[in-house]
ZADO-1210 file (C-alpha; in nm, 4 decimals, padded with zeros to 6 digits):
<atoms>
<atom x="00.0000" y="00.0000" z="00.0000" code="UNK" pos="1"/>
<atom x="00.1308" y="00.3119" z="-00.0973" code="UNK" pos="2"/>
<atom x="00.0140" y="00.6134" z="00.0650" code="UNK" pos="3"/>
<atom x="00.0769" y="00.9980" z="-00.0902" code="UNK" pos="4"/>
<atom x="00.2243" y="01.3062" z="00.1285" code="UNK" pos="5"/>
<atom x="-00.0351" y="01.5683" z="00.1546" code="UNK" pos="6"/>
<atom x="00.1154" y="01.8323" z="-00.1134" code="UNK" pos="7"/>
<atom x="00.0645" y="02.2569" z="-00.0075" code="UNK" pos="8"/>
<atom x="-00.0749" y="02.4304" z="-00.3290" code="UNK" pos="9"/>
<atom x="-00.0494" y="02.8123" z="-00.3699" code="UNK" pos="10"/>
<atom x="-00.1990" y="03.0114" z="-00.5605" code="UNK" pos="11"/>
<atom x="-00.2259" y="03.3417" z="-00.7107" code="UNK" pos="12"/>
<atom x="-00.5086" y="03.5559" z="-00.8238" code="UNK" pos="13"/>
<atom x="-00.4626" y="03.8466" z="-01.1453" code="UNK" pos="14"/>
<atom x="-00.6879" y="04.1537" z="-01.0549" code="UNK" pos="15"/>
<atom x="-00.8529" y="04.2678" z="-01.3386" code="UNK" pos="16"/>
<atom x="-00.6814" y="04.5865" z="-01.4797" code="UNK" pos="17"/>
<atom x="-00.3352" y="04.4451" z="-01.3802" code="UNK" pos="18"/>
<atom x="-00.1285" y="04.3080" z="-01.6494" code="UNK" pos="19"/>
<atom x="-00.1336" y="03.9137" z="-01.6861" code="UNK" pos="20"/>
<atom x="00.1445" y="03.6845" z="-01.5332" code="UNK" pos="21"/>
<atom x="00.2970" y="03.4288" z="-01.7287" code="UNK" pos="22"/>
<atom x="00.3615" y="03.0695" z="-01.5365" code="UNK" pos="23"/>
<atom x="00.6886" y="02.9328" z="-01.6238" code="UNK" pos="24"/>
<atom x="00.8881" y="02.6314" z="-01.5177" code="UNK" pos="25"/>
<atom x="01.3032" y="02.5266" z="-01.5325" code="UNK" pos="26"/>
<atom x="01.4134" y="02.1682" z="-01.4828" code="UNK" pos="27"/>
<atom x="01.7542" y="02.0730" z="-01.3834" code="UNK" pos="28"/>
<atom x="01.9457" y="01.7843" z="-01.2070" code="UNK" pos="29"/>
<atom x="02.0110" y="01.9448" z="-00.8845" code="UNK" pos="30"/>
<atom x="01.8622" y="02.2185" z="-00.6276" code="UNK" pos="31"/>
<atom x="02.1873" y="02.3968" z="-00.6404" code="UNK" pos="32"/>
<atom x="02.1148" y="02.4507" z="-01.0643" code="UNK" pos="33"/>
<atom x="01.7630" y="02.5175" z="-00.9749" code="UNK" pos="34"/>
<atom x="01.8709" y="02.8011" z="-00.7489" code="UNK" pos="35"/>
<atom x="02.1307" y="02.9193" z="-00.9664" code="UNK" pos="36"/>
<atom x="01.9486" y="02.9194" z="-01.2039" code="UNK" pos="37"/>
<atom x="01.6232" y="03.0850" z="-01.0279" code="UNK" pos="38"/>
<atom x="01.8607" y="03.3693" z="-00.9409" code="UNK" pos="39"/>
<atom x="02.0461" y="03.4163" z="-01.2535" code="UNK" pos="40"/>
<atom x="01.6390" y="03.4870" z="-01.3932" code="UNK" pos="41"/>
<atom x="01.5719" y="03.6867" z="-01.0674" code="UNK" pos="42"/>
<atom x="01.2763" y="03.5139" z="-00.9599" code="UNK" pos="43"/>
<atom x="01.1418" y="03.6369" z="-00.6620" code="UNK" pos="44"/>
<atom x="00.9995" y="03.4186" z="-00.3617" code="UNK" pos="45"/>
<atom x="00.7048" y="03.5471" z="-00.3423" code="UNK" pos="46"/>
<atom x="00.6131" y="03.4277" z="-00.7816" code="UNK" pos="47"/>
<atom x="00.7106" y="03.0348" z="-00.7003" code="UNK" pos="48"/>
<atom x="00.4386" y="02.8276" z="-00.7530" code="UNK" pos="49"/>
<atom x="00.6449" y="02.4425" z="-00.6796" code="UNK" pos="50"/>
<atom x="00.9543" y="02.3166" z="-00.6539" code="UNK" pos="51"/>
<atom x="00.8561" y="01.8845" z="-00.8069" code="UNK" pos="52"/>
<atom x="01.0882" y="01.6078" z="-00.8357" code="UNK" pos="53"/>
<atom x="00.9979" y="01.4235" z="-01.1543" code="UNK" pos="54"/>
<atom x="01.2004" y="01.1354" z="-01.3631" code="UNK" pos="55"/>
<atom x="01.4994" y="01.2703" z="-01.1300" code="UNK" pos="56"/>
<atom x="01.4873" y="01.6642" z="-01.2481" code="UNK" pos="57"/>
<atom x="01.3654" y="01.9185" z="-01.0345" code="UNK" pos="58"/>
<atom x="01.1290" y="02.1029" z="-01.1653" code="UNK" pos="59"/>
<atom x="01.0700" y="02.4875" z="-01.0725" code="UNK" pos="60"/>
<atom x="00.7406" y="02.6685" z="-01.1531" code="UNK" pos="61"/>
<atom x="00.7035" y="03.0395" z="-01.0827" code="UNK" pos="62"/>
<atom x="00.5199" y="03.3535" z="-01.2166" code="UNK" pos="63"/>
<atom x="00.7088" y="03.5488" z="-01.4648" code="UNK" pos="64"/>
</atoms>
């Protein structure tokens, strides 16, 4: 039996009149690229959406 960890979702609403946000993701092979990475774009805490493991990448989703 295999039982899934509960998973925190965020999200983030657009007010109308405010220009739209683009959702973007970066995959690499370990955290350290990911946040290397992450800063090297300048993404900003508060705009991450996830940080996944899948197929052994980590996958990074933010608002751009």
């Amino acid at each position: 039996m295999e039982i899934e960890k509960s998973k925190t979702v965020r999200t983030k609403k657009v007010e109308a009149g405010t220009p739209s946000c683009l959702m973007t993701a970066m995959a690499a092979n370990t955290i350290r690229e990911i946040v290397r990475a992450a800063n090297e774009e300048g993404v900003k805490r508060e705009n991450i959406v996830s940080l996944l493991k899948e197929n052994g990448q980590f996958v990074l989703v933010y608002y751009k």
